[in-house]
Kinemage of the C-alpha trace (Angstrom):
@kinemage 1
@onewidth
@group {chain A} dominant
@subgroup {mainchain}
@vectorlist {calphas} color= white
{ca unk a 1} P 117.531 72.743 14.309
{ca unk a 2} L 114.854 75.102 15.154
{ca unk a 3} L 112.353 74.942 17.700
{ca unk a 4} L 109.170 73.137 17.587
{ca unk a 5} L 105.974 75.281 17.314
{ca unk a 6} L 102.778 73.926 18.181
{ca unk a 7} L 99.884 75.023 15.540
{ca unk a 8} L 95.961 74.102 15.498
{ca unk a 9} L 94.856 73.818 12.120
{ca unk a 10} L 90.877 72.512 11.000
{ca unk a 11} L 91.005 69.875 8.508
{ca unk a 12} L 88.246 68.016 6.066
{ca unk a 13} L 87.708 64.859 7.732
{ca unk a 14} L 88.944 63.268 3.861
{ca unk a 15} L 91.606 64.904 3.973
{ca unk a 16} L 92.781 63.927 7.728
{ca unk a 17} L 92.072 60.550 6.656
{ca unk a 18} L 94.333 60.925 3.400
{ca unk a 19} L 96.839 62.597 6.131
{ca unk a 20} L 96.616 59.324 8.574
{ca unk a 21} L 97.033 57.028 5.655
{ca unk a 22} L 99.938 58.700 4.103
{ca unk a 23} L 101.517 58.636 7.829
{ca unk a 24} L 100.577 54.696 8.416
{ca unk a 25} L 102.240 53.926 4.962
{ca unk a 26} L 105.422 55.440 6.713
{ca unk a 27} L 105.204 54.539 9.982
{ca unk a 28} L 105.229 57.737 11.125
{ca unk a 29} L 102.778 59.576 13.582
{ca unk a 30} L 99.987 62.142 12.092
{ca unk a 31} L 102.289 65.333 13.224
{ca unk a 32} L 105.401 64.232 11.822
{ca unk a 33} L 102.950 63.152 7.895
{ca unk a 34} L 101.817 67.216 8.226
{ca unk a 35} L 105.320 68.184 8.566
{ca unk a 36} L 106.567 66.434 5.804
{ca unk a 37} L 103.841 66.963 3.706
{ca unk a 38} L 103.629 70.869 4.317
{ca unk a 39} L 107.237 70.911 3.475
{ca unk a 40} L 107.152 69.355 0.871
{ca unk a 41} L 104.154 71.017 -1.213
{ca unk a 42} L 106.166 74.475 -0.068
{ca unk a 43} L 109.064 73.045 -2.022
{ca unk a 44} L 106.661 71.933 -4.905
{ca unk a 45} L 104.511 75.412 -4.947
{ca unk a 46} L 108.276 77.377 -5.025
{ca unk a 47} L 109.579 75.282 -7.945
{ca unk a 48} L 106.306 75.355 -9.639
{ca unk a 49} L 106.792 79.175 -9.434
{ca unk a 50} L 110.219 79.620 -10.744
{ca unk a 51} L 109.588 77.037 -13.900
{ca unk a 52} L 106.945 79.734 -14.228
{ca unk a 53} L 108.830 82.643 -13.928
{ca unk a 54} L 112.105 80.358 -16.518
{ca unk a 55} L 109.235 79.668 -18.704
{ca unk a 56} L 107.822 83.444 -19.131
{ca unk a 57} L 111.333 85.404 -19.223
{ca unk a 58} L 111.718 86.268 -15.607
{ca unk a 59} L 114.883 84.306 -14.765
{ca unk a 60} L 117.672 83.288 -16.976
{ca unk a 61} L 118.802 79.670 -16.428
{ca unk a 62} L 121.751 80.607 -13.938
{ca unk a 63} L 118.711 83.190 -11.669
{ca unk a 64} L 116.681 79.873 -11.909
{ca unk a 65} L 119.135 77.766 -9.721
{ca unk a 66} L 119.608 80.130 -7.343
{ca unk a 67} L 116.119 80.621 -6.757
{ca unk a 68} L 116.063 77.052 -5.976
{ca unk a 69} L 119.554 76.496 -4.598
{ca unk a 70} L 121.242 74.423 -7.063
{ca unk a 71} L 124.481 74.978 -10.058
{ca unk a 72} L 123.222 75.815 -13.712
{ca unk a 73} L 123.760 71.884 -14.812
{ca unk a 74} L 121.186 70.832 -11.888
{ca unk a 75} L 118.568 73.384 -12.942
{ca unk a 76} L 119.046 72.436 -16.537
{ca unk a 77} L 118.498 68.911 -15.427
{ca unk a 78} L 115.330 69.858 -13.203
{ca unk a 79} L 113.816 71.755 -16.440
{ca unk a 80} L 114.297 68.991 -18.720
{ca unk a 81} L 112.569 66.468 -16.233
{ca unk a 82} L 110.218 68.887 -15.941
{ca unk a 83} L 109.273 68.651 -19.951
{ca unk a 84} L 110.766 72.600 -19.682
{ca unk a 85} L 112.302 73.542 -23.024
{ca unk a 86} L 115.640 74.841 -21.435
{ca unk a 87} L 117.023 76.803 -24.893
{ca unk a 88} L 114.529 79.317 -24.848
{ca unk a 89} L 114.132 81.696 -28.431
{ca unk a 90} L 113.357 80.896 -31.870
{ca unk a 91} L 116.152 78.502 -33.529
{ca unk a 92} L 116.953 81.596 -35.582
{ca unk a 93} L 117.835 83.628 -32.824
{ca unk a 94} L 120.356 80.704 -31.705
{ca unk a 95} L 121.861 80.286 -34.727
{ca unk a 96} L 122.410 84.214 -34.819
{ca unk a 97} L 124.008 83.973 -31.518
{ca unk a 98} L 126.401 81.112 -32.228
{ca unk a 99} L 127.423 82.961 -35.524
{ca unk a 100} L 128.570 85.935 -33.626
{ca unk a 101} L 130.439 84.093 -31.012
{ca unk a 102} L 131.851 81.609 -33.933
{ca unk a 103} L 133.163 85.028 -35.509
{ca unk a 104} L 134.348 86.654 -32.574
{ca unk a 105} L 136.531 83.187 -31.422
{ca unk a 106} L 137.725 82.966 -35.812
{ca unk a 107} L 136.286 79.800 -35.767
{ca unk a 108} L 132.843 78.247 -37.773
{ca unk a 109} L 130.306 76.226 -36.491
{ca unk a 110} L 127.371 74.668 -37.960
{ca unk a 111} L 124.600 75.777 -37.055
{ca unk a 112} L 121.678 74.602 -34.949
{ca unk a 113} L 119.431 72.527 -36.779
């Protein structure tokens, strides 16, 4: 575990009391709601970035979980919850694909519809 830091940090005084309610929901203290809440919007800005980055070409699928630390089947899970359309490309260019693969294994498969 690493070591605690202490920080100083000026806050809205609506959003210190969204911060006190969130901790008294939890029973936890006001330090321990920032922590928690800092991680977890971190986590939340860093997979809203590589959906992005899925989404516009930047990653493949398999570049995708590693960015975010899990296997291909957990990404393609996390994309789908995420209303992500995982096949990317035109159903044309699928259908191509699986043609050539078909060919190359001498077997046929229908194609996608």
């Amino acid at each position: 575990m690493s070591q605690a830091v202490r920080v100083n940090a000026t806050i809205d005084q609506e959003l210190l009391r969204r911060v006190d309610a969130f901790a008294a929901q939890r029973y936890e203290d006001r330090s321990t709601a920032i922590r928690q809440l800092v991680d977890f919007a971190l986590r939340e800005l860093h997979k809203r970035d590589a959906i992005e980055a899925y989404c516009g070409g930047r990653l493949t699928l398999r570049q995708f979980g590693e960015a975010l630390g899990l296997d291909v089947w957990s990404a393609h899970d996390l994309l789908r919850a995420e209303g992500v359309a995982v096949a990317q490309g035109p159903a044309s260019e699928t259908n191509q694909s699986l043609r050539k693969v078909s060919e190359a294994l001498g077997a046929t498969r229908r194609p996608v519809e």
